[in-house]
C-alpha positions in Angstrom: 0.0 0.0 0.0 1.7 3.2 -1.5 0.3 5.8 1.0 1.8 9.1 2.8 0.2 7.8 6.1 1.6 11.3 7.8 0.5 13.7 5.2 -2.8 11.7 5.2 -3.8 12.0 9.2 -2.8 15.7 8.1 -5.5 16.1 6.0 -8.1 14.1 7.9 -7.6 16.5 10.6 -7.6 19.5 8.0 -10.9 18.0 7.0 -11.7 18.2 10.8 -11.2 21.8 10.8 -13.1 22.4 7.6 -16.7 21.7 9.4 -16.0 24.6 12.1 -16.3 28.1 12.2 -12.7 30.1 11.6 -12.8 31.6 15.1 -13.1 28.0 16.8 -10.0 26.6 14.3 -7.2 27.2 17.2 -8.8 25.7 19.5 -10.0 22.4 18.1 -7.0 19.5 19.1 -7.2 18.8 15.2 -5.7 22.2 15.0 -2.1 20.6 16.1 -2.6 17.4 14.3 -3.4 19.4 10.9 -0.1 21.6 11.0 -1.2 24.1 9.4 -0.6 27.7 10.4 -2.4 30.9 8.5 -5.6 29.4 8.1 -8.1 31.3 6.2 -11.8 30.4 5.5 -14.1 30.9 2.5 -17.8 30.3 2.7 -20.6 31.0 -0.4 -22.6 33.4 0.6 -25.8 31.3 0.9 -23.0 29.6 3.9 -23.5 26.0 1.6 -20.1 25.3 0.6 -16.8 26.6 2.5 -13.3 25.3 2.8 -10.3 26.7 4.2 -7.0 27.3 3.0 -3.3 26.7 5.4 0.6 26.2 4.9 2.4 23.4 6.2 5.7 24.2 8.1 7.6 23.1 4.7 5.4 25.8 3.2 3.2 23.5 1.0 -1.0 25.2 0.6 -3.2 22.9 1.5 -6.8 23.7 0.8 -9.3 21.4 2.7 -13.0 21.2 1.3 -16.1 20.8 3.6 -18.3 17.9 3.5 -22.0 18.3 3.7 -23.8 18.9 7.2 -26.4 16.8 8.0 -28.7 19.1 8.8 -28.7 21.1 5.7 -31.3 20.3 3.3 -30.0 22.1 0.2 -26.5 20.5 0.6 -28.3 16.6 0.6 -30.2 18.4 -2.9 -26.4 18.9 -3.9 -25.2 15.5 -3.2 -28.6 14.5 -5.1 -28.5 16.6 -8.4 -26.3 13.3 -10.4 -27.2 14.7 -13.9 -23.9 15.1 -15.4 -22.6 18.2 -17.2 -20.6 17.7 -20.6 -17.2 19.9 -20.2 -14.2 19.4 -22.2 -15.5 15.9 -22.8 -15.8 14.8 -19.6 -19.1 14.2 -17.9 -19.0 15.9 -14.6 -21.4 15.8 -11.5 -23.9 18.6 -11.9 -24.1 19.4 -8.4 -20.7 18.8 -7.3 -19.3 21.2 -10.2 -21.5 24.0 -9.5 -20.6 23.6 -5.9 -17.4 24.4 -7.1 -18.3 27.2 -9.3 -20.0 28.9 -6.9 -17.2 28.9 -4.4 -14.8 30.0 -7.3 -17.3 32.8 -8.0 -18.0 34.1 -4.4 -15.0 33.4 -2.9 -12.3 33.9 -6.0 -10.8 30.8 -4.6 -8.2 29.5 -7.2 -4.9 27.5 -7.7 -2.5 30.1 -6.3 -0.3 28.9 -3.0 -2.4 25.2 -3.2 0.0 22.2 -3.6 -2.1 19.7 -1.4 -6.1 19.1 -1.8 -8.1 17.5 0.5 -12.1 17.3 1.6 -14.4 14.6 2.8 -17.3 13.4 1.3 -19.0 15.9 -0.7 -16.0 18.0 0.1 -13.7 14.9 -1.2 -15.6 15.3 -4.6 -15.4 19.0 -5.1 -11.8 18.4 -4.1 -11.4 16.1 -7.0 -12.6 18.4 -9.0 -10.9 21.4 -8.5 -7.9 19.2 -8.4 -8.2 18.5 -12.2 -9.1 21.9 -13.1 -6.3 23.6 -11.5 -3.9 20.9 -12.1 -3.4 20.3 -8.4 -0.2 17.5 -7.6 -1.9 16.0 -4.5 -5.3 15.1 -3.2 -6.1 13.3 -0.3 -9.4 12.5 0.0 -12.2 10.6 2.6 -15.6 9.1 2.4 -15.7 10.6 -1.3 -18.5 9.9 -3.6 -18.0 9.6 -7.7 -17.6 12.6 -9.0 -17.9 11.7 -12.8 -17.4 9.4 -15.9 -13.8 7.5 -16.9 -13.0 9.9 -19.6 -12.6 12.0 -16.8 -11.1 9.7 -14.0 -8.2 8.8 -16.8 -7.4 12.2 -17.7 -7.6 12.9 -13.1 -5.4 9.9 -12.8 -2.7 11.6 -15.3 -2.6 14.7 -14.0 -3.4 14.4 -10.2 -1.8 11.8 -7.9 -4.3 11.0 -5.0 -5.4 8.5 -2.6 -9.0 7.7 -2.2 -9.5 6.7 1.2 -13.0 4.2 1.4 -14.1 3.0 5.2 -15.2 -0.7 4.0 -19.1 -0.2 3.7 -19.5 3.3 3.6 -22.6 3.6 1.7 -21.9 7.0 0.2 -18.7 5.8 -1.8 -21.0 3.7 -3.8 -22.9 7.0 -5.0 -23.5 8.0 -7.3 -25.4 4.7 -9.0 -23.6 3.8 -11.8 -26.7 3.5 -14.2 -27.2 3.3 -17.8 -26.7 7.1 -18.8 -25.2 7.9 -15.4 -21.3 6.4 -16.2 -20.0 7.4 -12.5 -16.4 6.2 -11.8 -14.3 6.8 -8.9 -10.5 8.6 -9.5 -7.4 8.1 -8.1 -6.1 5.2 -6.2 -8.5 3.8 -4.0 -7.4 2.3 -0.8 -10.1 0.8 1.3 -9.5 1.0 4.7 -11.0 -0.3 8.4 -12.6 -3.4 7.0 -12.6 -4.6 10.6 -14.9 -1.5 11.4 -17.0 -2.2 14.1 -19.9 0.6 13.1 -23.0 0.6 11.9 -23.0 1.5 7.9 -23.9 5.2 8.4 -20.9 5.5 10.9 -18.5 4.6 8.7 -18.6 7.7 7.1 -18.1 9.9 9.5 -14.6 11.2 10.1 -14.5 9.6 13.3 -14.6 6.3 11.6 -12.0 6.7 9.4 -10.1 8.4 11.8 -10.1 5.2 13.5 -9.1 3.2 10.7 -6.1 5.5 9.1 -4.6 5.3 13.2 -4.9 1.3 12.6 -2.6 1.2 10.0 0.0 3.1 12.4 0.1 -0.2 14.6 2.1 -3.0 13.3 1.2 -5.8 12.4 
């Protein structure tokens, strides 16, 4: 198994720090775990999609993309909207993209100081995304779902290198359906973690869970 397992309990705690407001950041314990220092936040401003932006103490930019919060309604209509968008011959998740596109357009957020890309589930798929359209190095993503068809997980896997962390039987890294019309694939190299996860199926996506199961692989064997 070819992982950073440092860089990726980095980001899992970066994805931690994603879901809370700016002013609570410093004092969250994933705050030291994450190491990342000049943290800055950018929210839509409907407050749907956010994600914040650090350096690492060898001065990488990371940029970490929030997931959805359970009790937002629009953000599960997000996760929902599967019809896929034709761009540059790829076939792209509607909802995921214009996620994206709305944070690019509200919050200008682009490619400049970002060498490492990270987010957990629907954050993990707008990750991916803006990956590939800023030509990002690294990803390191959690829990994510498929974001769109092979033409574009081949060109992804080219250009991006990532690891695709799946908790065994998380039930949203099987979504999207792939259907007849609706060619979903998953990018980047998939590493399925905690199969001897002792939660119920919902559980395993949280970040708890995987937390869990990326610690396991710190203990030997």
């Amino acid at each position: 198994m070819n992982i950073d397992l440092p860089l990726s309990l980095q980001c899992l705690a970066a994805c931690e720090l994603s879901y809370l407001n700016i002013h609570d950041i410093p004092k969250s314990p994933f705050y030291e775990q994450s190491g990342l220092r000049e943290i800055e936040q950018f929210t839509t401003r409907d407050g749907l999609y956010s994600c914040i932006h650090g350096y690492l103490s060898d001065g990488r930019g990371m940029v970490a993309f929030r997931g959805t919060q359970p009790t937002s309604l629009l953000e599960w209509m997000t996760d929902l909207d599967a019809e896929m968008l034709s761009i540059s011959g790829c076939d792209i998740h509607r909802g995921f993209y214009e996620a994206l596109l709305q944070l690019e357009i509200d919050c200008g957020i682009h490619a400049h100081d970002v060498n490492i890309v990270t987010g957990h589930s629907l954050g993990a798929a707008i990750g991916e995304i803006y990956a590939m359209t800023w030509s990002i190095d690294t990803a390191i993503t959690f829990g994510s779902p498929k974001p769109a068809n092979a033409v574009f997980a081949d060109r992804f896997d080219e250009a991006v290198t990532c690891t695709n962390y799946q908790n065994h039987g998380d039930p949203i890294c099987n979504l999207p359906l792939t259907l007849p019309g609706f060619p979903y694939e998953h990018v980047g190299n998939v590493v399925t973690i905690g199969e001897q996860c002792l939660v119920d199926e919902i559980e395993r996506h949280y970040l708890a869970a995987y937390r869990v199961s990326l610690e396991s692989l710190l203990q030997p064997v």
